[in-house]
Every structure is written in C-alpha cells, then in structure tokens.
C-alpha positions as CSV (number, residue, x, y, z in Angstrom):
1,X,23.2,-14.1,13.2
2,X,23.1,-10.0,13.1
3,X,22.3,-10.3,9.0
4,X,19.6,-13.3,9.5
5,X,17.9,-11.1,12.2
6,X,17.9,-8.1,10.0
7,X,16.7,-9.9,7.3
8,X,14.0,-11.2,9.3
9,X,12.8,-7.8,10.5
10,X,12.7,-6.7,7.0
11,X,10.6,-9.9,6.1
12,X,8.2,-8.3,8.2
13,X,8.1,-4.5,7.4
14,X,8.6,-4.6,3.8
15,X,5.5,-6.0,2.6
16,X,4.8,-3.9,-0.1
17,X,6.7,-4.7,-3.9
18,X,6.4,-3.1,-7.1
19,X,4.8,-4.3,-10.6
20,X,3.5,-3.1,-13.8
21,X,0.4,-0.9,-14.0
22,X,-1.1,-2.0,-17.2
23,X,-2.1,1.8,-18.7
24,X,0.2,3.7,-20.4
25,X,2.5,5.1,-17.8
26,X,5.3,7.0,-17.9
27,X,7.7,9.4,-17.1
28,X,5.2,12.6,-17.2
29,X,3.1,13.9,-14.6
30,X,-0.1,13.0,-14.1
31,X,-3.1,14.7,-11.4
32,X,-5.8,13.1,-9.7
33,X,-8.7,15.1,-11.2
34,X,-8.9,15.2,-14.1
35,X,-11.3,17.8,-17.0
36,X,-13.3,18.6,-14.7
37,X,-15.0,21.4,-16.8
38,X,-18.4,18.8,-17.1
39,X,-19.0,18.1,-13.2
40,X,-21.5,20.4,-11.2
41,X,-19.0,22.7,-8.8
42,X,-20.4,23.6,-5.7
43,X,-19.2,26.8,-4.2
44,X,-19.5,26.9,-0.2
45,X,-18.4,28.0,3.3
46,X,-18.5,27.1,6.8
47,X,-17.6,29.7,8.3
48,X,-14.5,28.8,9.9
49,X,-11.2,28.1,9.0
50,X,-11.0,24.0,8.0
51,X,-8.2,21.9,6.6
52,X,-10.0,19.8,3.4
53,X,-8.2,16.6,1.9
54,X,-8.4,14.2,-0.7
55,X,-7.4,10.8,-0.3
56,X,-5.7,8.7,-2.4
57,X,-3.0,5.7,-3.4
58,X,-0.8,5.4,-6.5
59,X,-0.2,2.0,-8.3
60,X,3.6,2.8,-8.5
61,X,6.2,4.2,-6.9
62,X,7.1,7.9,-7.7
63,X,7.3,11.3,-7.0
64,X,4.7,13.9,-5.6
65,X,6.1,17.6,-7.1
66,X,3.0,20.1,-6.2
67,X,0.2,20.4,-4.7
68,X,-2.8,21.7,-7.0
69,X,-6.1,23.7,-5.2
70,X,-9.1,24.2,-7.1
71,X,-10.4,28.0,-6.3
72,X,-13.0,30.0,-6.5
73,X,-12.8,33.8,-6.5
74,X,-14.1,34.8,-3.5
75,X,-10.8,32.9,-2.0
76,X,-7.9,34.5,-1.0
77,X,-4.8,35.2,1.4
78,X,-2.6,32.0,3.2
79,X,-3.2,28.6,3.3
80,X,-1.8,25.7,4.6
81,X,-0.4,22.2,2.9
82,X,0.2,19.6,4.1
83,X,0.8,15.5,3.4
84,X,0.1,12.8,5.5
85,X,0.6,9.0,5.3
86,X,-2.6,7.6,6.4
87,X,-2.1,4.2,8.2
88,X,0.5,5.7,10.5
89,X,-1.1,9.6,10.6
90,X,2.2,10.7,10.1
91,X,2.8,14.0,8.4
92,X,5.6,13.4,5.3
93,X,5.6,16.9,4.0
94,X,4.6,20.1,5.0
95,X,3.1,22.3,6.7
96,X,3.8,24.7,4.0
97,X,2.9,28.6,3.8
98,X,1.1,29.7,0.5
99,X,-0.5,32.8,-0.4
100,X,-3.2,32.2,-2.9
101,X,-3.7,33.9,-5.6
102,X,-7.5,36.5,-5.0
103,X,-9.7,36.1,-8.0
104,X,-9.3,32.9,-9.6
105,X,-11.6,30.5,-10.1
106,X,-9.8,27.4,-11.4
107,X,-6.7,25.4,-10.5
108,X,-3.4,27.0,-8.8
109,X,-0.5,25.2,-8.3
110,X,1.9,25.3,-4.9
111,X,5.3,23.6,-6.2
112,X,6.7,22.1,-2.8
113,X,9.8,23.3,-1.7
114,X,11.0,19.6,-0.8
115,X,9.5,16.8,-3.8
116,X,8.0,13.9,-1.7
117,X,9.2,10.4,-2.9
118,X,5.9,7.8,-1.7
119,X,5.2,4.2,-1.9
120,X,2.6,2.3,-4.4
121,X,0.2,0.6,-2.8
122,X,-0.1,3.2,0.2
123,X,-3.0,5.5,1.3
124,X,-1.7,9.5,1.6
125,X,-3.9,12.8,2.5
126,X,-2.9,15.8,0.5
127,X,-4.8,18.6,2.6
128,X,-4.8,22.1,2.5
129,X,-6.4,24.8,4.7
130,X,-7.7,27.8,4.0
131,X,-8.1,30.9,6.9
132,X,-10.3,32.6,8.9
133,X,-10.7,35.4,6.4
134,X,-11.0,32.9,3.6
135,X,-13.6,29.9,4.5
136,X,-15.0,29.7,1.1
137,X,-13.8,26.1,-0.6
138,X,-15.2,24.0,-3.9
139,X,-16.3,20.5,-4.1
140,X,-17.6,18.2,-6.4
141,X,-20.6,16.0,-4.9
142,X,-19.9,12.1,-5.4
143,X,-17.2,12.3,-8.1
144,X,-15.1,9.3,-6.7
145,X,-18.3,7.5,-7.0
146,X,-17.9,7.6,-10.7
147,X,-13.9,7.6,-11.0
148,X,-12.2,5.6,-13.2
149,X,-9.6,4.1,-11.2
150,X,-9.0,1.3,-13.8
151,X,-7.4,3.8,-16.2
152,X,-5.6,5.8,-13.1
153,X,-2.3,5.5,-11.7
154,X,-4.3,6.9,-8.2
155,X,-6.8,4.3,-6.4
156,X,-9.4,6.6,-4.5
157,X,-12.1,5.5,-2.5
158,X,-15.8,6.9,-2.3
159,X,-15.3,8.7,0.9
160,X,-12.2,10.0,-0.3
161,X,-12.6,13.5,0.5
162,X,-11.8,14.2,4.3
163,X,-11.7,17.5,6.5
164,X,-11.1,18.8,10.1
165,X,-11.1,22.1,12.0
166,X,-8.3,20.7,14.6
167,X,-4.6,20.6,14.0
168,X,-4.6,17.0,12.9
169,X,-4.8,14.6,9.9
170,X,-8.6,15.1,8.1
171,X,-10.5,12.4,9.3
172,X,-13.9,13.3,8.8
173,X,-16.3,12.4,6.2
174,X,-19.4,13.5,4.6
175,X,-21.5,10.3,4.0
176,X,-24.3,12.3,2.4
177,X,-22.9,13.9,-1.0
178,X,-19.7,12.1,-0.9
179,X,-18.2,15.1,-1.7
180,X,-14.7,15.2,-3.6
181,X,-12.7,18.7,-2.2
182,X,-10.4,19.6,-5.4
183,X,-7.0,18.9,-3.6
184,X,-4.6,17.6,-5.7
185,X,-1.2,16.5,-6.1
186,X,0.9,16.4,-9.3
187,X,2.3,13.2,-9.3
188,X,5.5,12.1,-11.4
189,X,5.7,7.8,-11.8
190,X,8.6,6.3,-11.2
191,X,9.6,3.7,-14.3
192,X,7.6,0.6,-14.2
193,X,8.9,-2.6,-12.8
194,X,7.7,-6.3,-13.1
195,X,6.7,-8.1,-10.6
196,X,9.9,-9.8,-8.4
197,X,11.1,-13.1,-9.8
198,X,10.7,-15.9,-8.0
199,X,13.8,-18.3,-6.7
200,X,14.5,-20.7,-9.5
201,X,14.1,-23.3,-6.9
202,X,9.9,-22.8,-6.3
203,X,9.9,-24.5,-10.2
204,X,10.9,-27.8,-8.1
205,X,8.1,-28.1,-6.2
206,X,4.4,-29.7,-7.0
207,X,2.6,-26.7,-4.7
208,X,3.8,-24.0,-2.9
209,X,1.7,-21.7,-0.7
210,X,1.4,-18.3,-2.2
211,X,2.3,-16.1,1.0
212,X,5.6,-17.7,0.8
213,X,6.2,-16.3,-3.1
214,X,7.5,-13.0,-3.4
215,X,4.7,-10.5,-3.8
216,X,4.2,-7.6,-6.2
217,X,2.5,-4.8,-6.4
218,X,-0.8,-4.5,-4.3
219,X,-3.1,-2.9,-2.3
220,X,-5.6,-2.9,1.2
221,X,-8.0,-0.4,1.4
222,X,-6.1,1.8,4.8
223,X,-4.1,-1.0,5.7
224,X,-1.1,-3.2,4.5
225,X,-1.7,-6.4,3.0
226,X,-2.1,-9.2,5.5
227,X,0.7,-12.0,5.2
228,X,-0.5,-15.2,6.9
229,X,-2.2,-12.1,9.4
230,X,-5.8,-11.0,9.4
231,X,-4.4,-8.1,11.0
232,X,-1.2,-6.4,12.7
233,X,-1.9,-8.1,15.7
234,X,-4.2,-11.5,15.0
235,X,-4.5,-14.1,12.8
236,X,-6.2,-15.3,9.7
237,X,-9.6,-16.7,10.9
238,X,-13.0,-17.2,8.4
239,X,-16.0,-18.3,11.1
240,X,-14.5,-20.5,13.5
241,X,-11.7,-21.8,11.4
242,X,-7.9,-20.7,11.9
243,X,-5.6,-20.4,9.2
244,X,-1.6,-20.1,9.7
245,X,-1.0,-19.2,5.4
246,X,-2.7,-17.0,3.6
247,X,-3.3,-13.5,2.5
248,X,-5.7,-10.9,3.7
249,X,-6.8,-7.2,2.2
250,X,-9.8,-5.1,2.8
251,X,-12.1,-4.2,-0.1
252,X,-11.6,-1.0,-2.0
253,X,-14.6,0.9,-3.3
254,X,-13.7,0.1,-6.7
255,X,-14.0,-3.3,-7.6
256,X,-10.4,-5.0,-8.2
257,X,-8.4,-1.8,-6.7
258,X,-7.6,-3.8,-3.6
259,X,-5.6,-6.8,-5.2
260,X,-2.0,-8.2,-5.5
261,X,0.7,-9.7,-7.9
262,X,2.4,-12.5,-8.1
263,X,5.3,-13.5,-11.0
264,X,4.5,-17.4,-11.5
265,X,6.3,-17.5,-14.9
266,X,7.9,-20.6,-15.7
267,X,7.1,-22.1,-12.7
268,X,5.0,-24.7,-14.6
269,X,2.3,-24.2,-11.9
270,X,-1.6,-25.0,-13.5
271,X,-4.0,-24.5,-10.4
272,X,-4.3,-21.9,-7.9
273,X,-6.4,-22.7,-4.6
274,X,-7.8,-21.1,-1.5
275,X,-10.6,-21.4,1.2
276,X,-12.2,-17.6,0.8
277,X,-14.5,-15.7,2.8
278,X,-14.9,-12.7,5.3
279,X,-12.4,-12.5,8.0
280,X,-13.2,-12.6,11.2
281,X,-11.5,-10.5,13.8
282,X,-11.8,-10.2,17.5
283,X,-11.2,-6.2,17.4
284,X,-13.4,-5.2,14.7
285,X,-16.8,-5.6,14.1
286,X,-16.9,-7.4,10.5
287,X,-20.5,-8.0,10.2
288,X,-21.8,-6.0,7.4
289,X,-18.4,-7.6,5.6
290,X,-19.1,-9.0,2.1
291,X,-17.1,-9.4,-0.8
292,X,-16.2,-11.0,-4.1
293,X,-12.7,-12.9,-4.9
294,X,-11.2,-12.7,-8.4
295,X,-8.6,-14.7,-9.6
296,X,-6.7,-13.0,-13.1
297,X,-4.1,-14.5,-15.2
298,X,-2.0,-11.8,-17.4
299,X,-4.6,-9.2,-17.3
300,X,-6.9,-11.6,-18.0
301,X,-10.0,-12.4,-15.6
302,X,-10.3,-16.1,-15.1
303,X,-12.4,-16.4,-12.4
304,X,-14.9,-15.0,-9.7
305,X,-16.5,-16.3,-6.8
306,X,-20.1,-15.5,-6.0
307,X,-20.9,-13.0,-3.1
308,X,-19.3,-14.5,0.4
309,X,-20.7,-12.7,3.8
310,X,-19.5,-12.3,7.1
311,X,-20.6,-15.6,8.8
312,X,-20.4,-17.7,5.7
313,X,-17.9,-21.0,5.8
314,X,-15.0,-21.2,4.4
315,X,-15.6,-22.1,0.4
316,X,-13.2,-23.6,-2.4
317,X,-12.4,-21.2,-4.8
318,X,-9.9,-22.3,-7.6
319,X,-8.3,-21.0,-11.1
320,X,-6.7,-22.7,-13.8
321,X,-3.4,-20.4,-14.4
322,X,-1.8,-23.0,-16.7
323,X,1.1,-21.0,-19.2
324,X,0.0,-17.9,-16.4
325,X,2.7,-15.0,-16.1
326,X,1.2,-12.9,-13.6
327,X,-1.4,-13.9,-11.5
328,X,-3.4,-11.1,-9.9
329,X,-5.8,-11.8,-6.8
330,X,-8.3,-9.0,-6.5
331,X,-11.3,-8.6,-4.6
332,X,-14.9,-6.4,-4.8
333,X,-17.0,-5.2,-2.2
334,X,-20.2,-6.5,-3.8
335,X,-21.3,-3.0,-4.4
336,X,-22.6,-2.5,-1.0
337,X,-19.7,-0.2,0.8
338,X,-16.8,-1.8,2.3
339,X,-17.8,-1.6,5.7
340,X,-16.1,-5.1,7.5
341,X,-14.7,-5.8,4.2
342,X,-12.0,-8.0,5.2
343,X,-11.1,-10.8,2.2
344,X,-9.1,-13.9,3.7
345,X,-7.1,-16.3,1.1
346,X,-6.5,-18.9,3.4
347,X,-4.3,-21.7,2.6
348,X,-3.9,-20.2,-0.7
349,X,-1.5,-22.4,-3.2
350,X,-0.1,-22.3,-6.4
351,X,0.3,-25.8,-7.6
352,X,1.1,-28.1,-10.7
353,X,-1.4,-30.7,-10.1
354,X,-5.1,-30.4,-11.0
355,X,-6.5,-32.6,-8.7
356,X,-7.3,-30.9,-5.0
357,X,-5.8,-34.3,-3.1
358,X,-2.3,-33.3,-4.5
359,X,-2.4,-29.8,-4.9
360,X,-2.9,-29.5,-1.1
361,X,-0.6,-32.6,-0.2
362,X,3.4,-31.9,0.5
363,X,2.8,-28.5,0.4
364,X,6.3,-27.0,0.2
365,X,7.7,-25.1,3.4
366,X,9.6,-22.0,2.5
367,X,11.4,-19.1,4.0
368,X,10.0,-15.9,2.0
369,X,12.8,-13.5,0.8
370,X,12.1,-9.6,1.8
371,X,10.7,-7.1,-1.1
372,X,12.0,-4.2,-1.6
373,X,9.6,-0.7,-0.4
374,X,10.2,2.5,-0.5
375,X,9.5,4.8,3.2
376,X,8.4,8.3,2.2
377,X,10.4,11.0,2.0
378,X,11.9,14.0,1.0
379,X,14.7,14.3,-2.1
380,X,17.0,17.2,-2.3
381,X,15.8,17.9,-6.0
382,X,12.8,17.1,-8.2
383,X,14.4,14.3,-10.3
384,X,12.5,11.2,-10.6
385,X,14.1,8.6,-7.7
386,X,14.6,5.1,-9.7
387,X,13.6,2.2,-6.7
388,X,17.1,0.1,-5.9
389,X,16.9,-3.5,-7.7
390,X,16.6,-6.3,-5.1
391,X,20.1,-7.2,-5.6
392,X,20.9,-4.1,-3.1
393,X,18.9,-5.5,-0.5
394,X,21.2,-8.3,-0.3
395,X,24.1,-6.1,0.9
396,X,23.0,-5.0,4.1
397,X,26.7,-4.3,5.3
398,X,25.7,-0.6,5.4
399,X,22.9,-1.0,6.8
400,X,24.4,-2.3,10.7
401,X,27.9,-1.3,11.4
402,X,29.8,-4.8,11.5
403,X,33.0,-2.6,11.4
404,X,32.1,-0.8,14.7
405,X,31.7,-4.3,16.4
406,X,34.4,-5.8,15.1
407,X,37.0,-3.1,16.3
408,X,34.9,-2.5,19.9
409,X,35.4,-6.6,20.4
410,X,39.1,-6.2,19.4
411,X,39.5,-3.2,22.0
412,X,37.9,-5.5,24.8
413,X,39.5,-8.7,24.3
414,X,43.2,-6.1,24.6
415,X,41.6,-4.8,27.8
416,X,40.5,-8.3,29.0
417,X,44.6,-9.6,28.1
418,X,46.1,-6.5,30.1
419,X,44.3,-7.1,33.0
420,X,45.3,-10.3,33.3
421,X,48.9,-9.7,32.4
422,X,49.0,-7.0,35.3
423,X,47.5,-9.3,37.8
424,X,49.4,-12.0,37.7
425,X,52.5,-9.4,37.2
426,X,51.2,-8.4,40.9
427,X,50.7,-12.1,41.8
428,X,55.1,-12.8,41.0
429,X,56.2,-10.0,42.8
C-alpha cells in the first residue's frame, strides 16, 4: 500500500521527462547569447541599485557552471547573483558576492562556487545586481524577438528580460523595447535521451488516450504541462465543454517551443485525435487567448490547425502518424503575444483505426507509470550529473524507510505480549 501511494504521488509531481533535442548537442558548454558583436548595445542607468535577469528554459537536462555579465566600463565594484526557479520563485543558487572587474566592456565570467544541476522543460532567472555606486547596465532592445530558439538548447520568451529594485525574484518587464539585459549562464547538457518507452502492452490496444502514455520531453510557457488539468487546481474545459483526458500547455513566444513528446514506435498506431481550442479557466482571464495546434511525426510537420480563439468550440483536429516514431504536439501563439494562451488537447488519442467511430470507441483505460525529473540542485563538483534510467525509479525501498516500520511494529507487538503476560500473571496470583 505504502509503495502504490508513493508511486501515486510521484504520478503527480513528476510530470516532466526527457527526449532528444534534434541539434547537435553535446557534452560542451553552450551560452544563451550568442556573437553578439552585430546587435545595437545600449549603455544605460537608473540610478539606483537594480537586480536585472534574463529568463530562460533548456530542452535538456544539464548543468548550469557560471554565470556570464555583459559590461560596460563605467561598471564596477560588487554585484550580486543569483538563480531562481520561476514557477515556484524559489532561489536554487546564490546569492553570491562578485567583484567585477572596472574597465571592461565585454563579457566576464563568475564561475559558481556550487554547479547548479536544473530540469528541461523548466523556466529559471539568472539575475545579477549591480550597486549603488555602480547603476550603469547594457541591454540589447528586442533581441529575443529575433532569437533562434529552434537551433538553441535554451527556449526564451520575448519578455524575457526581467528586473526589480526589491529583494525578490525580477518580475518586471519592459513591454516597450523588449529589452534583453546580457545575463547569462554557461550551460553544460546533460547526454541526450529518447523519449521513455512505452509498456509493451499499449501495442494491444486499438486507441489509447495520450495523457495515459508516458511523456517526453516538453514545455508550458511558466507553467508545467497540464495532464488531464487545465491548471493546478481545475480542469480541462474549451467553452462550456468539460474534458476528464487531455493535455494542456500555454503558448511560448516562439512558435513550437511550447510542445511535447511522445515514443509511439511500434505501437502500430495510424491516427492521432483531439478536440482543440483555447482553454477556459475560471481564475484567469483567457480572452485575448489564441493559438495554433501542430501535430509532428519524427521531426516532420504533418499537420496544423488554423487559428482557434478563446470562445471558439471545440474542433476535430487529426494526424496521420502511420510508421510514426515520435510524435511531437506543439502549439503557436498566432503571432499575436501569448496573452490567455492556454492550448487544450482534449480527449486526445493515439489509435490504429482511421475511421473517427472506432478510434474514439473502447478507448483503453490505463494507469500511467511516473517519469523520471530531475529537482534542482546543487552538486559537490562540476562534473556533468547523467539523469538515473527509469529502472531506478522502480526501487523506491530507499526512498520510505520499510525497515524502520518493520522493526517499530516488531517492538510494539513485544510490548503489546508483555503486558498481557504480566496481567494475567497479576490475575493467578
């Protein structure tokens, strides 16, 4: 009962697996900005001492190593770093002291005492302050606008670059020049994983919903992916219409960044399904929401829906994904900002049959295994941490302490025995 209750909590927290990133990726480290030597720099000040961030998500697993600062030479004297996970605010790493180099104008690099293991998939802050004496800072005005995510292990958003004068995560934004403040991280990748197998049982059934498959890789722009959830705490709604399956992400800035992976090989499954459209939650106001489903097959794009709005019903949206490998689900945000940007699969399938009747008839019912995640955090040395196979999380004796509760039992029952041996002792005499 204790390991089917663990397992269950996992189910829910670990939402987040690990697949292949289809550049080049390795081993070496790689930065978020890159030549930068072209872009128009913009000097500036406010003033006052202010904590300046860049935000950003990887699209595996690794290793952050040191934080880089773009500098003018007017800047000077200690600074600040800092690393925050977003979705939670929590601070990972840091604060850290470092005394910046006077007269440079260019990159300096702070390597961090502790290297910071962090999850793909995952929004983080790297943020550094400069001083009172020092308020002078560089930025480069819309350069996420124009990033290349598709060849970057980093997703980034538009508004990307985020600041504060308080002593708490950047949160702030500059919706005017979209400005881009040159924090940076160096960034090691882990090695590159497939998406999970699934059970060798799915291959037995004619349709099988897809938030019941073990997930990949993926991405929701500040959030995790929704699974059979619109959101932490309601469900998957389009309009009027409730949904108990399905999968839910919010839009990234760059079209297919927010997304997810599913293994389907030799499954012999030919159609995916879904009802699509813009999610409708109670909490959030989802009314400038819009966005555009994909459906790809091995890198492939198969298909794409036209432009769905908040209000919209519920529409069809299939794929053929016949001899498919890996089918990735992505979505757009019709190139009008991802404000309400909430993408709902709803009763999304995988299925061998090509006629809608039977691909949404005897749907199988099945108990999704956990994935595998990594939690941020810090490693005694800067050696690249490989992710456990999903074998390990199997063995959860070490993670509850059956031992313990075996022997505490054991002590009980003796006391339990001795009591009543004394008693009735008592009652003979």
């Amino acid at each position: 009962m204790l390991r089917k209750l663990t397992s269950v909590a996992l189910a829910l927290i670990l939402l987040l697996g690990f697949a292949p990133y289809e550049a080049d990726a390795s081993n070496e480290s790689v930065t978020i900005f890159g030549d930068i030597s072209g872009e128009e720099i913009v000097a500036s000040t406010d003033n006052v001492a202010i904590n300046l961030s860049t935000k950003f998500a990887v699209k595996v697993p690794g290793t952050i190593t040191k934080a880089r600062l773009y500098t003018s030479k007017e800047e000077k004297g200690h600074y600040s770093v800092e690393i925050w996970s977003v979705l939670d605010e929590d601070l990972v790493a840091g604060p850290y002291d470092w005394e910046i180099s006077e007269g440079v104008e260019g990159w300096q690099e702070f390597e961090l005492p502790d290297p910071l293991n962090i999850e793909a998939g995952r929004d983080y802050l790297i943020a550094i302050r400069n001083n009172d004496e020092s308020t002078y800072y560089s930025f480069i005005p819309e350069y996420f606008k124009k990033y290349d995510s598709e060849n970057s292990l980093f997703i980034t958003q538009y508004d990307g670059g985020m600041f504060t004068t308080a002593d708490t995560m950047p949160s702030n934004k500059n919706m005017i020049t979209w400005p881009a403040f040159l924090r940076d991280v160096v960034f090691v990748p882990d090695e590159i994983k497939a998406p999970p197998k699934q059970m060798e049982s799915i291959a037995d059934f004619n349709s099988v919903y897809v938030s019941d498959l073990k997930l990949g890789s993926s991405y929701s722009n500040n959030s995790l992916l929704g699974i059979d959830m619109g959101s932490a705490s309601e469900g998957l709604a389009i309009g009027s219409t409730m949904y108990e399956k399905g999968l839910a992400m919010w839009a990234s800035s760059h079209e297919g960044d927010a997304f997810v992976e599913i293994n389907i090989e030799g499954l012999g499954f030919k159609t995916f399904a879904s009802y699509v459209g813009v999610g409708d939650l109670l909490m959030v106001d989802n009314s400038e929401g819009s966005v555009i489903f994909i459906v790809e097959v091995d890198g492939e794009e198969v298909v794409r829906s036209s432009v769905c709005k908040y209000g919209d019903e519920p529409v069809l949206f299939t794929a053929d994904i016949t001899d498919g490998k890996v089918l990735r689900l992505s979505v757009s945000d019709a190139g009008d900002g991802t404000a309400g940007d909430l993408a709902v699969w709803a009763d999304a399938v995988v299925s061998k049959s090509v006629d809608m009747d039977e691909v949404f008839k005897d749907i199988a019912s099945i108990t999704p295994e956990p994935t595998p995640t990594k939690t941020p955090k810090k490693t005694e040395t800067a050696t690249t941490q490989t992710p456990q196979s999903n074998d390990d999380t199997d063995n959860d004796d070490d993670a509850f302490p059956y031992e313990i509760v075996i022997l505490a039992s054991v002590v009980v029952l003796a006391l339990v025995v001795l009591i009543v041996l004394i008693n009735r002792r008592k009652r003979a005499k």
